[in-house]
N, CA, C, O and CB atoms as a CASP TS submission, in Angstrom:
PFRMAT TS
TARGET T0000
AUTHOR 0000-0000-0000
METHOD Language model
MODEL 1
PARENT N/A
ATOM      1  N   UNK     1       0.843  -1.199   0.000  1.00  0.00           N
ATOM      2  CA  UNK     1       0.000   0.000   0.000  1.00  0.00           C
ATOM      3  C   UNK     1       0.880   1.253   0.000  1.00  0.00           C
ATOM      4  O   UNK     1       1.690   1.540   0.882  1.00  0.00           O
ATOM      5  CB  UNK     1      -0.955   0.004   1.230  1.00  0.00           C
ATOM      6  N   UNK     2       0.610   1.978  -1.130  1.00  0.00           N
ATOM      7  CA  UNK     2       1.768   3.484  -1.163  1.00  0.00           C
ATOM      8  C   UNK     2       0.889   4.362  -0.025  1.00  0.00           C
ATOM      9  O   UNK     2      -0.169   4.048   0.520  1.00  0.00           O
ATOM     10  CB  UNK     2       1.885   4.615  -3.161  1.00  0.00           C
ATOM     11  N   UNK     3       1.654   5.500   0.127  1.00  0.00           N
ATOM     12  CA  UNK     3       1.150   6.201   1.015  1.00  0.00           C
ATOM     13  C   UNK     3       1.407   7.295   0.383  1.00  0.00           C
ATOM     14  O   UNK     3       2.541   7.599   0.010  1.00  0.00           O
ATOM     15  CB  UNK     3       1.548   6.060   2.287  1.00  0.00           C
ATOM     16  N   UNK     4       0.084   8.191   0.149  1.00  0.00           N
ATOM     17  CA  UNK     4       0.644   9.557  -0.323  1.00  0.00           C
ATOM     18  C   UNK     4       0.809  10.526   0.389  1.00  0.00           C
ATOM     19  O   UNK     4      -0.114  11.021   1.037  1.00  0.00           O
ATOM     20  CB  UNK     4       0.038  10.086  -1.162  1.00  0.00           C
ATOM     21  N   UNK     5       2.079  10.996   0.398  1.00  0.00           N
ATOM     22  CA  UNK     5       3.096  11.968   1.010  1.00  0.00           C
ATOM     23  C   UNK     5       2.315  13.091   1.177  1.00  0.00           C
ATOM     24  O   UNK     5       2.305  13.694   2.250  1.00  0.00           O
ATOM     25  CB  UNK     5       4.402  12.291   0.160  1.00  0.00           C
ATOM     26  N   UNK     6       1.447  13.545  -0.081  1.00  0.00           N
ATOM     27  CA  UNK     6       0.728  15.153  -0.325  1.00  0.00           C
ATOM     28  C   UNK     6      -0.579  14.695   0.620  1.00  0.00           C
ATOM     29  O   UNK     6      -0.450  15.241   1.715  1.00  0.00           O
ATOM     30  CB  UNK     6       0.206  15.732  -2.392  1.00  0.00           C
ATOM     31  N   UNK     7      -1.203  14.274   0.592  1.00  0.00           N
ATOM     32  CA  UNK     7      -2.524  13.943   1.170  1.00  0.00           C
ATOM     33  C   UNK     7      -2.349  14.220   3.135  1.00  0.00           C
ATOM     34  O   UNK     7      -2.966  14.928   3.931  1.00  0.00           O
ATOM     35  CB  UNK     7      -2.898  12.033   0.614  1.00  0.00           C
ATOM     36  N   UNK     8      -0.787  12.907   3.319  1.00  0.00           N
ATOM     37  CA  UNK     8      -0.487  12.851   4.728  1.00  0.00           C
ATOM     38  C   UNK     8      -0.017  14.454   5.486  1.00  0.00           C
ATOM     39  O   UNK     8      -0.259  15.047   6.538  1.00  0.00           O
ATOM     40  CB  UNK     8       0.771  11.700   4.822  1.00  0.00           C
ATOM     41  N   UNK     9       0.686  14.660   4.389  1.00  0.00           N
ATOM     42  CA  UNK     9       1.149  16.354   4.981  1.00  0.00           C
ATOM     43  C   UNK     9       0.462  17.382   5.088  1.00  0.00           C
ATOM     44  O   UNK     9       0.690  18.357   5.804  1.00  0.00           O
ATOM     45  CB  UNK     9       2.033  17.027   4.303  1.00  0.00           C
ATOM     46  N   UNK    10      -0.911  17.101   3.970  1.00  0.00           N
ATOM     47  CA  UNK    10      -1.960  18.202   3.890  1.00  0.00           C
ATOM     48  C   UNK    10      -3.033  17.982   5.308  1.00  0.00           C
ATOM     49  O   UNK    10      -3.691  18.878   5.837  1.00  0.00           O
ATOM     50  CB  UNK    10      -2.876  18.031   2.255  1.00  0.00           C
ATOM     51  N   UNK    11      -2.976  16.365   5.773  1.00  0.00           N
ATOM     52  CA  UNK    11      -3.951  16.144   6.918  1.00  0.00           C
ATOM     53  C   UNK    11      -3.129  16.656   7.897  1.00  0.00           C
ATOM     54  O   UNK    11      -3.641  17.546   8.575  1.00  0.00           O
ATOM     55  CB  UNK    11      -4.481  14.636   7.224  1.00  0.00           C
ATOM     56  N   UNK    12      -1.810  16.290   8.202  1.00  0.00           N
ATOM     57  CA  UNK    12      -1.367  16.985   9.420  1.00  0.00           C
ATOM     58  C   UNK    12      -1.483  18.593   9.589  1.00  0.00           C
ATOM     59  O   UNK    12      -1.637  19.100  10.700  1.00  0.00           O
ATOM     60  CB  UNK    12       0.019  16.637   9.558  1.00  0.00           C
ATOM     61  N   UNK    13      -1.390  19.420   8.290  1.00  0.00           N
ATOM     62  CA  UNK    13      -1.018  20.407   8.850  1.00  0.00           C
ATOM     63  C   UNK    13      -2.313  20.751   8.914  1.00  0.00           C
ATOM     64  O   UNK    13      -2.334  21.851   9.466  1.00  0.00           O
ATOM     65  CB  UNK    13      -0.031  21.217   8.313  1.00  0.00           C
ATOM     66  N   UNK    14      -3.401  20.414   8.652  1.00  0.00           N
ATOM     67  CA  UNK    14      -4.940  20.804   8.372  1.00  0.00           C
ATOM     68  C   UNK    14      -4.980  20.460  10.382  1.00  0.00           C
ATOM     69  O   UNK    14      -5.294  21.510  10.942  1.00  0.00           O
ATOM     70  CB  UNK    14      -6.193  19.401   6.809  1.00  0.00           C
ATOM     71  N   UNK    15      -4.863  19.898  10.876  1.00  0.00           N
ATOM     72  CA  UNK    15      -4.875  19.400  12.263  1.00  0.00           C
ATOM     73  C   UNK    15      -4.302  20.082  13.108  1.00  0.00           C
ATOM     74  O   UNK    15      -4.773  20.451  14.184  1.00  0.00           O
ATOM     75  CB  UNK    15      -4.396  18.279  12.433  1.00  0.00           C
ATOM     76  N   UNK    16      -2.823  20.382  12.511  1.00  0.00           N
ATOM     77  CA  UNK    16      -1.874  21.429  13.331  1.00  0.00           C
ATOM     78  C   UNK    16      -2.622  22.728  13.098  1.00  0.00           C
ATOM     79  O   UNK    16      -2.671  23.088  14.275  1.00  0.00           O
ATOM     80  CB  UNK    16      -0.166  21.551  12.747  1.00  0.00           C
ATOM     81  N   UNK    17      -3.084  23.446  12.599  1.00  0.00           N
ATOM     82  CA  UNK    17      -3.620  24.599  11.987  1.00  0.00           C
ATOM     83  C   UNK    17      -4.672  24.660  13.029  1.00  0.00           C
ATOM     84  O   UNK    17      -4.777  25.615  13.799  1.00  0.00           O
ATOM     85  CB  UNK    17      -4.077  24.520  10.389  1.00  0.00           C
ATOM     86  N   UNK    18      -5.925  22.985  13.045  1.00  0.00           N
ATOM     87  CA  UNK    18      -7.236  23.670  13.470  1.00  0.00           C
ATOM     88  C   UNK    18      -6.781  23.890  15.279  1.00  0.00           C
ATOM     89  O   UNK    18      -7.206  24.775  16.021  1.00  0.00           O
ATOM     90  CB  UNK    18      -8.896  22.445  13.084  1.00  0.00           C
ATOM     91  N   UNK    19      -5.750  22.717  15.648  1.00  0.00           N
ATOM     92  CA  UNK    19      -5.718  23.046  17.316  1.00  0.00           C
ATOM     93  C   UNK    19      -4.515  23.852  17.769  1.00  0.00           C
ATOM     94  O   UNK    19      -3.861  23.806  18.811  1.00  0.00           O
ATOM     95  CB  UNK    19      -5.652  21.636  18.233  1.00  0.00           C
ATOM     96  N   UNK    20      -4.406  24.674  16.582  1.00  0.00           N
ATOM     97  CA  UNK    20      -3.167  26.097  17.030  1.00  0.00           C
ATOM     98  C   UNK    20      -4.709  27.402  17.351  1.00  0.00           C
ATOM     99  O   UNK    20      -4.872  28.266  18.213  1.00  0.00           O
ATOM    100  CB  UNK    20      -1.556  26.834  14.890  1.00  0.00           C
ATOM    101  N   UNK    21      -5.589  26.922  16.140  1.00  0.00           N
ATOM    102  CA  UNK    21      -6.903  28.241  16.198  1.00  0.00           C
ATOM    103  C   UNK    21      -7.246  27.832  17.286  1.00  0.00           C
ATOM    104  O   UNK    21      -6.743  28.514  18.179  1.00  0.00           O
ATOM    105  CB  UNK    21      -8.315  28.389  15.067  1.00  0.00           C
ATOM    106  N   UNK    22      -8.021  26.841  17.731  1.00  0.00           N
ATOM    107  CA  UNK    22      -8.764  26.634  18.643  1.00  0.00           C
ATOM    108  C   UNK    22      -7.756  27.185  20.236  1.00  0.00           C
ATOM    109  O   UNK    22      -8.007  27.983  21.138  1.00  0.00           O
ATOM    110  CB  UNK    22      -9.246  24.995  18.417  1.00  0.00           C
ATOM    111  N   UNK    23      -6.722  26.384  19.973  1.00  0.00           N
ATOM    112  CA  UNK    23      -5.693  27.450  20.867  1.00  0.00           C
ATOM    113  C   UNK    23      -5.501  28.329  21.347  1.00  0.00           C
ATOM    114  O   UNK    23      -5.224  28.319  22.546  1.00  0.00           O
ATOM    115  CB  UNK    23      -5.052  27.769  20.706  1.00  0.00           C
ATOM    116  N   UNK    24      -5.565  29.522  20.605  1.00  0.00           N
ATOM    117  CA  UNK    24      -5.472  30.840  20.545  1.00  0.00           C
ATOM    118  C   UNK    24      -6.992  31.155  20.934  1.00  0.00           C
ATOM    119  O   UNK    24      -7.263  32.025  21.763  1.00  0.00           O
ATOM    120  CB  UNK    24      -4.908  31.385  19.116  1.00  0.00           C
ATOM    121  N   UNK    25      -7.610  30.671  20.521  1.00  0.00           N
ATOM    122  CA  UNK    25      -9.230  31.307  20.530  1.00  0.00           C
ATOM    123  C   UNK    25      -9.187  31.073  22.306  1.00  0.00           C
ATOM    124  O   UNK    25      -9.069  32.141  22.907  1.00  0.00           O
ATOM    125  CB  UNK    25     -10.833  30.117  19.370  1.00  0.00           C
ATOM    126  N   UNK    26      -9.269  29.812  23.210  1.00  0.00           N
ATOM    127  CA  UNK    26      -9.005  29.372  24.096  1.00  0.00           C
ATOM    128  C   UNK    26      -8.661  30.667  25.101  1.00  0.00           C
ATOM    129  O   UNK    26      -9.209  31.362  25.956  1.00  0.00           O
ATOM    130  CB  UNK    26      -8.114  28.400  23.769  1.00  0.00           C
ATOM    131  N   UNK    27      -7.140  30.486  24.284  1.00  0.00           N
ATOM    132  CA  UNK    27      -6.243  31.805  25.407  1.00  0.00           C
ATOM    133  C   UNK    27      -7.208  33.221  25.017  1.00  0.00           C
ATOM    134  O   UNK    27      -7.431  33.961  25.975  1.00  0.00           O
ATOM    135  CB  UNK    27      -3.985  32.217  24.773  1.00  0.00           C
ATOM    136  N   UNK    28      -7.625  33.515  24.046  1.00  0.00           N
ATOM    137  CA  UNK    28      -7.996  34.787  23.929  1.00  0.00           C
ATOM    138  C   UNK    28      -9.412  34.641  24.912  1.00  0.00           C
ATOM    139  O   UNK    28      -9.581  35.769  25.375  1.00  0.00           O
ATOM    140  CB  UNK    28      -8.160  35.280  22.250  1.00  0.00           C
ATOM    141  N   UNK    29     -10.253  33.934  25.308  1.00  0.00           N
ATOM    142  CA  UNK    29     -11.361  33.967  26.263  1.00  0.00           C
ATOM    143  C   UNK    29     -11.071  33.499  27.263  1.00  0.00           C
ATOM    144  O   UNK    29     -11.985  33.417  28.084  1.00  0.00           O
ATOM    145  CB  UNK    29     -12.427  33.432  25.967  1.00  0.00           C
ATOM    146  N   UNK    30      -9.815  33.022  27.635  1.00  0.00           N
ATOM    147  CA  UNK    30      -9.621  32.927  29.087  1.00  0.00           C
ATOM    148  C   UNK    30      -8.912  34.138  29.723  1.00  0.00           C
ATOM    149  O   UNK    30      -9.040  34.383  30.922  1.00  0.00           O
ATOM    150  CB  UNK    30      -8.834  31.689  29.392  1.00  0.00           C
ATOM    151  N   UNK    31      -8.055  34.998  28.778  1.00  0.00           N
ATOM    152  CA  UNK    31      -8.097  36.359  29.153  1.00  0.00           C
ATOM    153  C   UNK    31      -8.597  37.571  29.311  1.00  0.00           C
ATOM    154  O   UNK    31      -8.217  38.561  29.936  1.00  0.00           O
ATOM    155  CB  UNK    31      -7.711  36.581  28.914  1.00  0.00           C
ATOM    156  N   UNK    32     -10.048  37.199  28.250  1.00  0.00           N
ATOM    157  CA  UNK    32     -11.315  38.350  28.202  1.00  0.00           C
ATOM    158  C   UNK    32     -11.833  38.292  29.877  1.00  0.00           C
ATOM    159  O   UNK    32     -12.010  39.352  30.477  1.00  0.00           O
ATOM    160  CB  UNK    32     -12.876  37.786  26.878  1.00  0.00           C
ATOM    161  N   UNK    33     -12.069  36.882  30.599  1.00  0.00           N
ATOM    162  CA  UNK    33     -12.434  36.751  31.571  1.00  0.00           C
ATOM    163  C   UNK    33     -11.943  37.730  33.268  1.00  0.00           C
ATOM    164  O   UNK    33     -12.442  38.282  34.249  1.00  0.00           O
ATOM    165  CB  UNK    33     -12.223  35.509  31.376  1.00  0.00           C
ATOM    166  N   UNK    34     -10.721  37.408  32.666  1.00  0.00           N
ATOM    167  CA  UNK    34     -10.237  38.944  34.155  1.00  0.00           C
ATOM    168  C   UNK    34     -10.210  39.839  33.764  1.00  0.00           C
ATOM    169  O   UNK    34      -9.951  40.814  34.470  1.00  0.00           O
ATOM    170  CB  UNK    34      -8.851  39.200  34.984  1.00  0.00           C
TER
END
């Protein structure tokens, strides 16, 4: 079974991307709070 390289790199960074936003979004409403 090949593994495609473009597909695997496009899912990781699609993943790294959504829980860097969600991240930031996170920190930005836990600092609106004080």
């Amino acid at each position: 079974m090949q593994v495609n390289i473009l597909g695997l790199s496009a899912v990781a960074f699609f993943i790294l991307f959504s829980t860097s936003f969600l991240l930031i979004l996170f920190v930005k409403t836990e600092s609106q709070k004080t």
